[in-house]
C-alpha positions as CSV (number, residue, x, y, z in Angstrom):
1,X,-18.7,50.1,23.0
2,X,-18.3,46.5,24.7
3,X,-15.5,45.4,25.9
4,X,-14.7,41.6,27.1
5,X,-12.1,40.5,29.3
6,X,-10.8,37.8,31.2
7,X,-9.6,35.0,29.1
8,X,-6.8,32.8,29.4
9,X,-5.1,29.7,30.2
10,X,-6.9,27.3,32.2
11,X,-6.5,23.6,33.5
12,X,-9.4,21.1,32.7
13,X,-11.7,21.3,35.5
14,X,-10.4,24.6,36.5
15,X,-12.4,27.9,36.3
16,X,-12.6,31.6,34.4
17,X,-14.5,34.7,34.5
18,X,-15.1,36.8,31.5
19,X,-15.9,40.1,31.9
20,X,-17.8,42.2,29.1
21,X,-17.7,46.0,29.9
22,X,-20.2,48.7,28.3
23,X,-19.2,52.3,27.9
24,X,-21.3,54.9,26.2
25,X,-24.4,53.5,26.6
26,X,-26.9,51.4,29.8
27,X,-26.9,47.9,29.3
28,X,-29.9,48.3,31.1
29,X,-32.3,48.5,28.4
30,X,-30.6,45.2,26.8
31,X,-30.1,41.5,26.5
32,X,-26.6,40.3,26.5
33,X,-25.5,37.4,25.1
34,X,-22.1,35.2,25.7
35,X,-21.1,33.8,22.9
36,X,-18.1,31.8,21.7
37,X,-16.0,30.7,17.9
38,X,-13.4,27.7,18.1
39,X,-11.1,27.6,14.8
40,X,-13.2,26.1,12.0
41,X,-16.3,26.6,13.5
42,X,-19.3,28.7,13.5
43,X,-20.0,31.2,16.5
44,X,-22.2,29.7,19.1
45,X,-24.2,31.4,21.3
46,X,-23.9,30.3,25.2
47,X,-26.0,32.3,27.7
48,X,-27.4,35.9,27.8
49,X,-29.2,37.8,30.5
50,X,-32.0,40.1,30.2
51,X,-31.0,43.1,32.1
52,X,-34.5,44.5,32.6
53,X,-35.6,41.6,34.8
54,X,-32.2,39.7,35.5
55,X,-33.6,36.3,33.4
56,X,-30.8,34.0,32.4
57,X,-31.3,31.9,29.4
58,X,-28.3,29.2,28.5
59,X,-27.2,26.9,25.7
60,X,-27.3,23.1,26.4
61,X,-23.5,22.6,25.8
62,X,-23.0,25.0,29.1
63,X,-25.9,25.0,31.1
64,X,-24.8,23.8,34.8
65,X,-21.5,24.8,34.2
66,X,-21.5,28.3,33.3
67,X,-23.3,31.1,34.9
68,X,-23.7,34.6,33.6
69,X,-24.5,37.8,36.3
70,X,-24.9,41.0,35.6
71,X,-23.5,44.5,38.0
72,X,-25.7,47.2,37.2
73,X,-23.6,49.8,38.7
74,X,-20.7,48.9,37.1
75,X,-22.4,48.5,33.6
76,X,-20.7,45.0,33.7
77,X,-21.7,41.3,32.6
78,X,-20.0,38.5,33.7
79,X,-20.0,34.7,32.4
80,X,-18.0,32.3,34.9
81,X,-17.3,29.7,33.5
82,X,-16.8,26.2,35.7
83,X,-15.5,22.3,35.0
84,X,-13.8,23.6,31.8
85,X,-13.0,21.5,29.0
86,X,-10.5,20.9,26.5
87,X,-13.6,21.8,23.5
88,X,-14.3,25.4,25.7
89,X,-10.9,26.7,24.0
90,X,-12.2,29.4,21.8
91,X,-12.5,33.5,21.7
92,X,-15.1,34.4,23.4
93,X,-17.6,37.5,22.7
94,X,-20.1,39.4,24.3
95,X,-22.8,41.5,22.5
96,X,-26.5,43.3,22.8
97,X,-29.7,43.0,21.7
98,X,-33.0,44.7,22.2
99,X,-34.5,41.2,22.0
100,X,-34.3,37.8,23.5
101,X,-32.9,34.5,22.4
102,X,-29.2,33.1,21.3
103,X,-29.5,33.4,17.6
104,X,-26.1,35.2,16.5
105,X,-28.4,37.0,13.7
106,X,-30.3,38.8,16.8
107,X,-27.2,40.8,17.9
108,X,-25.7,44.1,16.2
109,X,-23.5,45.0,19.1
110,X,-20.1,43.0,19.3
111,X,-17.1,43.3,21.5
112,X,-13.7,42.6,20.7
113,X,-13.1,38.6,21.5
114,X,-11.1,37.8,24.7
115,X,-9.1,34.0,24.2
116,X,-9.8,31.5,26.4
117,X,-7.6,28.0,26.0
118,X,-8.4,25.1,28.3
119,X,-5.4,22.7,28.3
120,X,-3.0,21.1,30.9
């Protein structure tokens, strides 16, 4: 089970970290992606990190702004998330693959989504 935490309200320019929390399983032996849905649109797919050798891979739309770690020992992924904008505001999801990329069709794993709204 996944579980993502950590949104809320924040300020343009202002920061957030999401947490995604695994239970019942290692997200060792997994990628996990970051992924987001704004009203209307499709579910985009931000960042993910391979747990096995700690590579990061991002989506253009966030690279430079958002960073995505991983805690071992606490089975935990993180995405902070940095100069936020107005067109960030959307739940965001983690999930797990056994493979690498950001394709939404890759993943079989999904948290719940945690809301994240960007507006002064």
């Amino acid at each position: 089970q996944l579980q993502a935490s950590g949104g809320g309200l924040a300020q343009p320019g202002g920061s957030l970290t999401l947490s995604c929390a695994a239970s019942g399983f290692n997200l060792a032996y997994y990628c996990i992606g970051w992924f987001r849905q704004a009203p209307g649109k499709e579910r985009e797919g931000l960042s993910c990190i391979d747990i096995s050798d700690g590579n990061t891979y991002y989506a253009a739309s966030v690279k430079g702004r958002f960073t995505i770690s991983a805690d071992k020992a606490k089975n935990t992924v993180y995405l902070t998330m940095n100069s936020l904008k107005p067109e960030d505001t959307a739940v965001y999801y983690c999930a797990t693959t056994p493979l690498i990329g950001l394709d939404v069709t890759l993943y079989k794993h999904w948290g719940q989504g945690t809301l994240v709204t960007v507006s002064s």
